[in-house]
N, C-alpha and C positions, 0 to 999 in steps of 0.2 A: 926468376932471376935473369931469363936469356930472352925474357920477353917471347916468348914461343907460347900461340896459343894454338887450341884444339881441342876441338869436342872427343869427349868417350860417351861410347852407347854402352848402356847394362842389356844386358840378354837376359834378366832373372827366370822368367819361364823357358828357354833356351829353344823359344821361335826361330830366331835368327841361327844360331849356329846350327838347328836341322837344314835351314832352307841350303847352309853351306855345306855342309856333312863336314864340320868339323870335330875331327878327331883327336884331337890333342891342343893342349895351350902352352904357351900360345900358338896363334894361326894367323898371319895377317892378311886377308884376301884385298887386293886392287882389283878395284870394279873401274873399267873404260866410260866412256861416257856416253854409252850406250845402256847402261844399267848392268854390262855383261863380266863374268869372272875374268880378268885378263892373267891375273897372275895369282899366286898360292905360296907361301913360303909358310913351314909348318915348323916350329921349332924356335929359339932364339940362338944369336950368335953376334957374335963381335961387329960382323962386317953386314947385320941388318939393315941398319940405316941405309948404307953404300946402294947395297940390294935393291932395294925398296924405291931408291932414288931414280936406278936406272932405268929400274920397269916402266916409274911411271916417267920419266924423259922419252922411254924408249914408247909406252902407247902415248903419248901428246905429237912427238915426232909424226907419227903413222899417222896421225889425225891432219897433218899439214898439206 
């Protein structure tokens, strides 16, 4: 409806969330572009998005 596209990954053998040592869901990890963890936010909450925005503003900024 908001024209928002974006891939989801399934984990069904739950490869992926060992390689993060994810603990609980949700988990959203931002990977830099470097392939490396920059950030972790464990839980959900209102002001998710906001979060999420700034980290990755905040690692594309570091990258200038």
């Amino acid at each position: 409806q908001r024209g928002f596209e974006m891939q989801v990954g399934l984990d069904p053998d739950g490869k992926i969330g060992q390689m993060f040592n994810v603990s609980s869901i949700p988990q959203s990890v931002v990977i830099d572009p470097d392939g490396n963890v920059a950030r972790l936010h464990v839980g959900a909450s209102p002001r998710l998005g906001d979060e999420l925005f700034k980290a990755i503003e905040s690692i594309l900024n570091e990258e200038l």
